[in-house]
PyMOL Python script that loads the backbone (N, CA, C, O; Angstrom):
from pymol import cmd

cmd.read_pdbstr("""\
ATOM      1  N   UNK A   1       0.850  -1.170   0.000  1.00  0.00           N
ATOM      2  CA  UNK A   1       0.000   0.000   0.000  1.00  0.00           C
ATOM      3  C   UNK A   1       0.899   1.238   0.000  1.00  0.00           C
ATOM      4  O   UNK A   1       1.747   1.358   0.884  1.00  0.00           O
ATOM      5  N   UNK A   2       0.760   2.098  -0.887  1.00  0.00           N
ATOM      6  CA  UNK A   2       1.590   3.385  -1.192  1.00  0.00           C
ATOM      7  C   UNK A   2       1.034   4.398  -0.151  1.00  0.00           C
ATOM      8  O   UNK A   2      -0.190   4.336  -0.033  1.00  0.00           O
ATOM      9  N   UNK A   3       1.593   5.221   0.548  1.00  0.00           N
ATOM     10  CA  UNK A   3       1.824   6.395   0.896  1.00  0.00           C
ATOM     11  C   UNK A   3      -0.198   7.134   0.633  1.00  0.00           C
ATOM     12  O   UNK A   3      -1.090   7.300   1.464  1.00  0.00           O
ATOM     13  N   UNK A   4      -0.169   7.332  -0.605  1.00  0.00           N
ATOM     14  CA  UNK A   4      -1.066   7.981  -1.388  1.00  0.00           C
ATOM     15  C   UNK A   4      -2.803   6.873  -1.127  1.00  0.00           C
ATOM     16  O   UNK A   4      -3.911   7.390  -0.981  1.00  0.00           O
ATOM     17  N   UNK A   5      -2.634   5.931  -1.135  1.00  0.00           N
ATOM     18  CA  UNK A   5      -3.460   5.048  -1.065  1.00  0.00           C
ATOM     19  C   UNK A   5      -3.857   4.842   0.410  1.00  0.00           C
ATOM     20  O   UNK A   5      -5.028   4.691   0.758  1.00  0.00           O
ATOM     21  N   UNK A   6      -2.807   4.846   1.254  1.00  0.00           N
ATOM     22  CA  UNK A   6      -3.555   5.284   2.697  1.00  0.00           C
ATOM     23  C   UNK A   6      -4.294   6.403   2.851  1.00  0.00           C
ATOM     24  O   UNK A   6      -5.427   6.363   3.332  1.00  0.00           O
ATOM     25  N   UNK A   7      -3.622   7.682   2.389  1.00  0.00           N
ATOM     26  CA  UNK A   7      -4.191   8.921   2.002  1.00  0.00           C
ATOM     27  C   UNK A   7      -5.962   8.807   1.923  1.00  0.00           C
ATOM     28  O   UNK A   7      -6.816   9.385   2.596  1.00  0.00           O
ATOM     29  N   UNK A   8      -6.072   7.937   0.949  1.00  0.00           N
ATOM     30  CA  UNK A   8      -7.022   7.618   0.023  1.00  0.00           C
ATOM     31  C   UNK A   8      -8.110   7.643   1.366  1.00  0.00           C
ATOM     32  O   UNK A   8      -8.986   8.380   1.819  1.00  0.00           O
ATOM     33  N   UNK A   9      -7.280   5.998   1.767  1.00  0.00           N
ATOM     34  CA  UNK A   9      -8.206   5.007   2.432  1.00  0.00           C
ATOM     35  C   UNK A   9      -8.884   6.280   4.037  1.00  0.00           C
ATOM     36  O   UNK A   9     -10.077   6.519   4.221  1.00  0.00           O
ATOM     37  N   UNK A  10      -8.011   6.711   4.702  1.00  0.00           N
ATOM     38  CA  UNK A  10      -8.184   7.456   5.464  1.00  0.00           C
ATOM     39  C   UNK A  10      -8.712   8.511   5.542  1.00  0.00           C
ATOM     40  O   UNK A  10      -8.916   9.082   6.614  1.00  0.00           O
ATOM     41  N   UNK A  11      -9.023   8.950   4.432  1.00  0.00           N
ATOM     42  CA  UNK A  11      -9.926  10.335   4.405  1.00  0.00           C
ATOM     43  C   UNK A  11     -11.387  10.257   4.470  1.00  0.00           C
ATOM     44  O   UNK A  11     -12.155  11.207   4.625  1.00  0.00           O
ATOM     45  N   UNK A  12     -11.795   8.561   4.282  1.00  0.00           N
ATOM     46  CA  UNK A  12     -13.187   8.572   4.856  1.00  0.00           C
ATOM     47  C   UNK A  12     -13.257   7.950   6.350  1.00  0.00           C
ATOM     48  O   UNK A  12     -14.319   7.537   6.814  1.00  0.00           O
ATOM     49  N   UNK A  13     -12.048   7.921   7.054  1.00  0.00           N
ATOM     50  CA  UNK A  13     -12.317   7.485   8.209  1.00  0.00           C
ATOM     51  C   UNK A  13     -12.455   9.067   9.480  1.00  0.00           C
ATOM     52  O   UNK A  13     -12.072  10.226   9.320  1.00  0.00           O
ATOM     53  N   UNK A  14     -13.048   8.509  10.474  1.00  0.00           N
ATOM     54  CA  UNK A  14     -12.842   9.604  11.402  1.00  0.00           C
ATOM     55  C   UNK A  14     -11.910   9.755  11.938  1.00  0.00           C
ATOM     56  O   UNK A  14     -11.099   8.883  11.625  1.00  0.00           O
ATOM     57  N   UNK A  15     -11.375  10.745  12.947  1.00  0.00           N
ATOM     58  CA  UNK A  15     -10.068  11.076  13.602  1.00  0.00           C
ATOM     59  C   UNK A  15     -10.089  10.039  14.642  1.00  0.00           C
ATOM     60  O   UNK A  15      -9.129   9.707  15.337  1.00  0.00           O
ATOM     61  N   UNK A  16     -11.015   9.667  14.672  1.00  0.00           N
ATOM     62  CA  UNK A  16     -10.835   8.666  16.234  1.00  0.00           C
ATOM     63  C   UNK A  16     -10.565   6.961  15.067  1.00  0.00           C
ATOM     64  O   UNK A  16      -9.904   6.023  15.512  1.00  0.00           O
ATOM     65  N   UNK A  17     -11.063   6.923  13.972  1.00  0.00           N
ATOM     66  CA  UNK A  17     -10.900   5.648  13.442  1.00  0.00           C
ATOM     67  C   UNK A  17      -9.504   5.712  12.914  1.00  0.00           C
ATOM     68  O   UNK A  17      -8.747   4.752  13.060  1.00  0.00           O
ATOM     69  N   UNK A  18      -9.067   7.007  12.195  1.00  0.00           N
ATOM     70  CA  UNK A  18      -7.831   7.129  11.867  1.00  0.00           C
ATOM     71  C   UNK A  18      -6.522   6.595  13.237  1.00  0.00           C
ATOM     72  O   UNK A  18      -5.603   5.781  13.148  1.00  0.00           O
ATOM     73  N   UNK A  19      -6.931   7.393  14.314  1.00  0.00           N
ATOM     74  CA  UNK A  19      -5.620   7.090  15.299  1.00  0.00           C
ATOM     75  C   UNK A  19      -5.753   5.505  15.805  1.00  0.00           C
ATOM     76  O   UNK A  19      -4.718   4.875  16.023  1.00  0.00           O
ATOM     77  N   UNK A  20      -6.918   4.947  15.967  1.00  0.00           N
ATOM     78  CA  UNK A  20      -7.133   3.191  15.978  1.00  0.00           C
ATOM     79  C   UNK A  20      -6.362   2.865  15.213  1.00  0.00           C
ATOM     80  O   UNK A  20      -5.204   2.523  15.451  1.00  0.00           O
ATOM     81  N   UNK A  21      -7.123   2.948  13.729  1.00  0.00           N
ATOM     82  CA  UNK A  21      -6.230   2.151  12.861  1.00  0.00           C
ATOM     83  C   UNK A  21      -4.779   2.086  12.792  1.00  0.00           C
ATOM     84  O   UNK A  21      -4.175   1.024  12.638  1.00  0.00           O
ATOM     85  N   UNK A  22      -4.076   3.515  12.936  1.00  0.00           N
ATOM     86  CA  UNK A  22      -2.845   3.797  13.439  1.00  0.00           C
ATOM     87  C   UNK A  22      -2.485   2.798  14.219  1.00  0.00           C
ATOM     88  O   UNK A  22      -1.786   1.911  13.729  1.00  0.00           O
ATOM     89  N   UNK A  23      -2.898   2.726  15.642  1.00  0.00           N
ATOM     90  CA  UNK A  23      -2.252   2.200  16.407  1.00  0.00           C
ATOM     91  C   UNK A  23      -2.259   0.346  16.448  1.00  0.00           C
ATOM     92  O   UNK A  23      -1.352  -0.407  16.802  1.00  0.00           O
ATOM     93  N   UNK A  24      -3.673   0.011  15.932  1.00  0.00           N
ATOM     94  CA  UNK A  24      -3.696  -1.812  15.173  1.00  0.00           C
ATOM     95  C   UNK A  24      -2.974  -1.673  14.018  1.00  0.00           C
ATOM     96  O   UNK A  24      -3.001  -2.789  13.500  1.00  0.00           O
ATOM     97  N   UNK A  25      -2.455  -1.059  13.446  1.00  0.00           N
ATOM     98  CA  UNK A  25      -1.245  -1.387  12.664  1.00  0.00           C
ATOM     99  C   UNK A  25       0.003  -0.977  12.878  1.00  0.00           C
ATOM    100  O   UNK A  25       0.908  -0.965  12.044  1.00  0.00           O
ATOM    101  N   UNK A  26       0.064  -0.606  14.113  1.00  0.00           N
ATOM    102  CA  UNK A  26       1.495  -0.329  14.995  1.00  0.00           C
ATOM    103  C   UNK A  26       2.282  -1.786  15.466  1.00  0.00           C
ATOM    104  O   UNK A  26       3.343  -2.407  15.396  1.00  0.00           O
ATOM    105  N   UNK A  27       0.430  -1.824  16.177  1.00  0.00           N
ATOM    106  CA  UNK A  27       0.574  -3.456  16.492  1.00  0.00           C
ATOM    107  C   UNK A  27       0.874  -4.516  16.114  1.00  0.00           C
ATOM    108  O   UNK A  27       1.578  -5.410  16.582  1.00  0.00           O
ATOM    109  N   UNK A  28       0.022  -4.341  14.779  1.00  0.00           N
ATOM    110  CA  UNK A  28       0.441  -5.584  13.614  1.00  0.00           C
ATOM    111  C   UNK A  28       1.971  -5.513  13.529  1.00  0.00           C
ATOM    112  O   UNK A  28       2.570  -6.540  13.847  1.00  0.00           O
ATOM    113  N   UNK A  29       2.618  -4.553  13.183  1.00  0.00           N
ATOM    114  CA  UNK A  29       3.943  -4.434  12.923  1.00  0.00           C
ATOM    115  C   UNK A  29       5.018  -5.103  13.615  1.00  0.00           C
ATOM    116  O   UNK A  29       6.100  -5.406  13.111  1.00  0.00           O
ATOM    117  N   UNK A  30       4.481  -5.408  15.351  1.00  0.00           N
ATOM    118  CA  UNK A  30       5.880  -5.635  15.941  1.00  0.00           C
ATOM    119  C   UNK A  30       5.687  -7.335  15.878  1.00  0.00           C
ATOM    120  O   UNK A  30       4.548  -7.778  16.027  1.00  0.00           O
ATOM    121  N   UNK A  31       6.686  -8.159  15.681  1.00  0.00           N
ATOM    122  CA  UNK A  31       6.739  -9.681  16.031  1.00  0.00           C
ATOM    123  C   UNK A  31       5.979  -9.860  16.689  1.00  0.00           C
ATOM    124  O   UNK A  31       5.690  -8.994  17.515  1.00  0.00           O
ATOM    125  N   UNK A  32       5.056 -11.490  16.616  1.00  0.00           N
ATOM    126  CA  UNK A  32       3.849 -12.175  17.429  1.00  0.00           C
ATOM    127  C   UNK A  32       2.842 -11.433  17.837  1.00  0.00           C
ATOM    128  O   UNK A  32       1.996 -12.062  18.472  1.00  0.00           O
ATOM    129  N   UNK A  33       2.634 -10.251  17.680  1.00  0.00           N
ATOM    130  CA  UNK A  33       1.311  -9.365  17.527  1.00  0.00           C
ATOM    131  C   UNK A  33       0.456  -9.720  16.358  1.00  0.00           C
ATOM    132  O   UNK A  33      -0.723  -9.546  16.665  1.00  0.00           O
ATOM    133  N   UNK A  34       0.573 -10.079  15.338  1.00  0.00           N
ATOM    134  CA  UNK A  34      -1.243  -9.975  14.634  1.00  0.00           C
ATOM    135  C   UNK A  34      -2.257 -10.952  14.416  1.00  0.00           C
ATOM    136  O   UNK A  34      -3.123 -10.912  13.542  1.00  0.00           O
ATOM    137  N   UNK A  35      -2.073 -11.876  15.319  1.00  0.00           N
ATOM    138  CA  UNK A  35      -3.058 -11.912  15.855  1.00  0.00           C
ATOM    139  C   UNK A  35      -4.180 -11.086  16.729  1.00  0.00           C
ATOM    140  O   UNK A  35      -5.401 -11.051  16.578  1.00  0.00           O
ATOM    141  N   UNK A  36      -3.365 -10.452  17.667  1.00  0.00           N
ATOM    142  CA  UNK A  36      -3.632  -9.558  18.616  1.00  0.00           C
ATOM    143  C   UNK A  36      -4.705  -8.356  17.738  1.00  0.00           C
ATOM    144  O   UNK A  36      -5.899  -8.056  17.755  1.00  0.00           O
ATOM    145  N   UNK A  37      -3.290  -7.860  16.907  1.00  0.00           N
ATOM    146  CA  UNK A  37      -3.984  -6.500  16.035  1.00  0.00           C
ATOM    147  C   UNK A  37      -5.401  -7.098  15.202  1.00  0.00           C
ATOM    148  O   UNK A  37      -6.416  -6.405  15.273  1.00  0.00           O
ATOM    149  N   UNK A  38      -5.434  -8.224  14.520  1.00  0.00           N
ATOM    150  CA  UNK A  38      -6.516  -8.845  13.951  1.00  0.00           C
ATOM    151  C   UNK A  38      -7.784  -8.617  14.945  1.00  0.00           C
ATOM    152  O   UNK A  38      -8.702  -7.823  14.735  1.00  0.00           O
ATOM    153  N   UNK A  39      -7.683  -9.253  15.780  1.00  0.00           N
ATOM    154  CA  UNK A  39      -8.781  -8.955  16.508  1.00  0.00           C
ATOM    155  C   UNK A  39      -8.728  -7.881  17.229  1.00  0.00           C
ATOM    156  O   UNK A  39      -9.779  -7.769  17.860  1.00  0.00           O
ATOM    157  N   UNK A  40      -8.011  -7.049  17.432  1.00  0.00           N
ATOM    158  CA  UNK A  40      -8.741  -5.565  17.865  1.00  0.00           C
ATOM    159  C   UNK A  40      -9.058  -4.666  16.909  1.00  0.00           C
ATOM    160  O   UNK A  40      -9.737  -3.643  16.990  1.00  0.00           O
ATOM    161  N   UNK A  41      -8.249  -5.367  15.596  1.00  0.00           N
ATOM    162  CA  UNK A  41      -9.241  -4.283  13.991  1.00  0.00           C
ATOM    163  C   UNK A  41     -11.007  -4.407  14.178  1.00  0.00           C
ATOM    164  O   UNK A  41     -11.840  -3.506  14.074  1.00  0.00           O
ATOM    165  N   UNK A  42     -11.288  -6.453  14.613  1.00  0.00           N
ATOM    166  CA  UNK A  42     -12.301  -6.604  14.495  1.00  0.00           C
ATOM    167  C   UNK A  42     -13.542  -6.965  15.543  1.00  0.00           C
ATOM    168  O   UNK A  42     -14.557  -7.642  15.386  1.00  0.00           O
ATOM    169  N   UNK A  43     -13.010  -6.201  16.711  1.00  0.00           N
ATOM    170  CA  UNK A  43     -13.733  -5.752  17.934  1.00  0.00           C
ATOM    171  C   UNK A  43     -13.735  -4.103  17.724  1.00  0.00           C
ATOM    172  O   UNK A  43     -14.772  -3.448  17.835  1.00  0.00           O
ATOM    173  N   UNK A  44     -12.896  -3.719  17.518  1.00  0.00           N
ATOM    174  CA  UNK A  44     -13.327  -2.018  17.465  1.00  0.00           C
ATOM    175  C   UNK A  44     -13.431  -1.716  16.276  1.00  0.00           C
ATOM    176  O   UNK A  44     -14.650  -1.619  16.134  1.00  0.00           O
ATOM    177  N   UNK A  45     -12.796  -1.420  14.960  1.00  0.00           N
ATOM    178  CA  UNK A  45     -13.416  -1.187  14.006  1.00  0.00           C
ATOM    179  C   UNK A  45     -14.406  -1.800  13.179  1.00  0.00           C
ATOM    180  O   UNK A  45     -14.535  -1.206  12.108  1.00  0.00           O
ATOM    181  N   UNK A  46     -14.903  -2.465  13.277  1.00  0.00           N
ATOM    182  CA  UNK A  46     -15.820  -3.254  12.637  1.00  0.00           C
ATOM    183  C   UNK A  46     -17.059  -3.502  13.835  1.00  0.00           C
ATOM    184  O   UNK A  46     -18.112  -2.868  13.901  1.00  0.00           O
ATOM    185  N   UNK A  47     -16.714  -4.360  14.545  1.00  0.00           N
ATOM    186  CA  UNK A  47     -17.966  -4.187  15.363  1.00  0.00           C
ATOM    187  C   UNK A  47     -18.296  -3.081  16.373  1.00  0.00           C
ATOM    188  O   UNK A  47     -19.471  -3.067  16.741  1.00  0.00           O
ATOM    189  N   UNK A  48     -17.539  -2.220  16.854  1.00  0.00           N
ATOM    190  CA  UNK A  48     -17.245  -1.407  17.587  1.00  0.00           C
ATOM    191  C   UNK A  48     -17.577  -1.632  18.644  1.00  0.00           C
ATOM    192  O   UNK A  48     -18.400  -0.857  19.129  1.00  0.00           O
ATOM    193  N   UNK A  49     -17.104  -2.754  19.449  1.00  0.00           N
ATOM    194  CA  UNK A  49     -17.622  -3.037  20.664  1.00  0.00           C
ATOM    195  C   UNK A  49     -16.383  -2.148  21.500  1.00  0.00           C
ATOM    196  O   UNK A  49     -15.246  -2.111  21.031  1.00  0.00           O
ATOM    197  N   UNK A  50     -16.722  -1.471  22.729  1.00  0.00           N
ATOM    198  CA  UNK A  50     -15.255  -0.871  23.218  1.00  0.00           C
ATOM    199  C   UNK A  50     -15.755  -1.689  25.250  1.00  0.00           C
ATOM    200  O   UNK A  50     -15.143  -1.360  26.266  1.00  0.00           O
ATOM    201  N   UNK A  51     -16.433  -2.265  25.231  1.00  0.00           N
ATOM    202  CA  UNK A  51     -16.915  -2.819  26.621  1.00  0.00           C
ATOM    203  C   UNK A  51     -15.443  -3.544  27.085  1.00  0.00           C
ATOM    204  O   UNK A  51     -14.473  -3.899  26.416  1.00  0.00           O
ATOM    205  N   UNK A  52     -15.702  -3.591  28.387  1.00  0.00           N
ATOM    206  CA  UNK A  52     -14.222  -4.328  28.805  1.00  0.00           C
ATOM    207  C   UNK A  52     -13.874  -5.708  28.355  1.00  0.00           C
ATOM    208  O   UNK A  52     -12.806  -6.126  27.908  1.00  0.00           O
ATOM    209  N   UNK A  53     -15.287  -6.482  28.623  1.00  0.00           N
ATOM    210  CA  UNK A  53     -15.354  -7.853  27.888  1.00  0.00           C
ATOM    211  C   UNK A  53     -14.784  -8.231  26.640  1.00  0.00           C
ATOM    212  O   UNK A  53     -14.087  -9.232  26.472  1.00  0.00           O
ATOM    213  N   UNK A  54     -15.214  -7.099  25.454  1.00  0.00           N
ATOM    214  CA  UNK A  54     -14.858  -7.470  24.251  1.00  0.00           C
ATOM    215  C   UNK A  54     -13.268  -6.556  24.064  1.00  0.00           C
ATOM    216  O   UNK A  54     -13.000  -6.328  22.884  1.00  0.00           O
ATOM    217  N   UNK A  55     -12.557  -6.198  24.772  1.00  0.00           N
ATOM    218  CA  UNK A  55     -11.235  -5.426  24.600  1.00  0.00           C
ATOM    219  C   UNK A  55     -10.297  -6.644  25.670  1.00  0.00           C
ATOM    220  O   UNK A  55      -9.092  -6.859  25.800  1.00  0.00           O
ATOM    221  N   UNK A  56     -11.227  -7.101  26.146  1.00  0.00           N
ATOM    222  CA  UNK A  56     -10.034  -8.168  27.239  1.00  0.00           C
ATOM    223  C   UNK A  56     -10.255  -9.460  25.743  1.00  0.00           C
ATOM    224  O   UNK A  56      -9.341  -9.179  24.969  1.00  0.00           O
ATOM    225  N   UNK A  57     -10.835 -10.302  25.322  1.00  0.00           N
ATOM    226  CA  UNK A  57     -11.104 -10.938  24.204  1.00  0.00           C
ATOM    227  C   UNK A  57      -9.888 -10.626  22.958  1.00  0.00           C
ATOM    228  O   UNK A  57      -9.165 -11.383  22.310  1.00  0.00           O
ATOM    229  N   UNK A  58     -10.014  -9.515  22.977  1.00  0.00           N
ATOM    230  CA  UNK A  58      -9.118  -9.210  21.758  1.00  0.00           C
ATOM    231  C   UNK A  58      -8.064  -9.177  22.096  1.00  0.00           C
ATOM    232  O   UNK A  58      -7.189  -9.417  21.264  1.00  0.00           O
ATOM    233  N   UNK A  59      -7.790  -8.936  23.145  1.00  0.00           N
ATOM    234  CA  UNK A  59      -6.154  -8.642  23.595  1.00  0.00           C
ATOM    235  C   UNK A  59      -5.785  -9.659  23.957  1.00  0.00           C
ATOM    236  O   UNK A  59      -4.726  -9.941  23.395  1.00  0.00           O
ATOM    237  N   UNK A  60      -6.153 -10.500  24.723  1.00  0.00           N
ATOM    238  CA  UNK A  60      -5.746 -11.941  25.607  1.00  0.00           C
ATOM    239  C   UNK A  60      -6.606 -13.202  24.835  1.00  0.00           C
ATOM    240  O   UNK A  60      -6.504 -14.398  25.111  1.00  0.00           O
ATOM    241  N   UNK A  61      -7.505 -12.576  23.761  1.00  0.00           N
ATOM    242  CA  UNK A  61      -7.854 -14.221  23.282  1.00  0.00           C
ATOM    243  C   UNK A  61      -8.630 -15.419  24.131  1.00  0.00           C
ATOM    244  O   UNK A  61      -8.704 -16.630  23.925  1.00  0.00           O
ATOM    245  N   UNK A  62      -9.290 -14.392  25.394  1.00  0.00           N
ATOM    246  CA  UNK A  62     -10.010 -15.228  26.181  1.00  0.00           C
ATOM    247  C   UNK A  62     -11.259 -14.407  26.396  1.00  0.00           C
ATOM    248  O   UNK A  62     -11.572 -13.240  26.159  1.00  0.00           O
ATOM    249  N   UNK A  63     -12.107 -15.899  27.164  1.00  0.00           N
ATOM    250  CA  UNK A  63     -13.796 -15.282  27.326  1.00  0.00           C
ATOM    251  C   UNK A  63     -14.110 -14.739  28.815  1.00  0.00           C
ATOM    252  O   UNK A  63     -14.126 -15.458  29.814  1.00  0.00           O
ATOM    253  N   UNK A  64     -14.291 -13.726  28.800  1.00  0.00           N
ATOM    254  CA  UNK A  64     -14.444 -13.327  30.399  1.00  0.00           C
ATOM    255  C   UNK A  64     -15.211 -14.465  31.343  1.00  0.00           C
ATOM    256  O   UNK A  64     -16.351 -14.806  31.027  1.00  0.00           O
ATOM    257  N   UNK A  65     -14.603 -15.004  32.431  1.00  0.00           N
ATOM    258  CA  UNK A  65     -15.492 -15.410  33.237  1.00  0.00           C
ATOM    259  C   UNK A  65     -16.028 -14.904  34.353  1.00  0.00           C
ATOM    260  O   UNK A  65     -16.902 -15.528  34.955  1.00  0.00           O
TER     261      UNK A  65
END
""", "prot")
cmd.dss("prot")
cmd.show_as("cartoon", "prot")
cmd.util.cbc("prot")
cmd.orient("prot")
């Protein structure tokens, strides 16, 4: 993805979806993270759940008990 094409992609996102996405692809970036980043693209951007339940899930890969 070029420079210009993020450009693209980001100008229909909001400032709050822009700095997410930022930061799940910070994530993705470092070793044994994307998994991690995968599912917090698709707990907060997509479903937008931000509850503790579904942010402990994404991060740790477990079901609250």
């Amino acid at each position: 993805m070029t420079d210009q094409d993020k450009t693209d992609t980001s100008n229909d996102l909001s400032v709050v979806d822009r700095v997410l996405t930022e930061f799940i692809n910070a994530v993705a970036a470092e070793d044994g993270y994307s998994e991690i980043s995968a599912r917090l693209k698709d707990a907060i951007l997509e479903k937008r759940e931000f509850n503790e339940a579904a942010l402990e899930r994404a991060l740790f890969g477990v079901e609250q008990q």
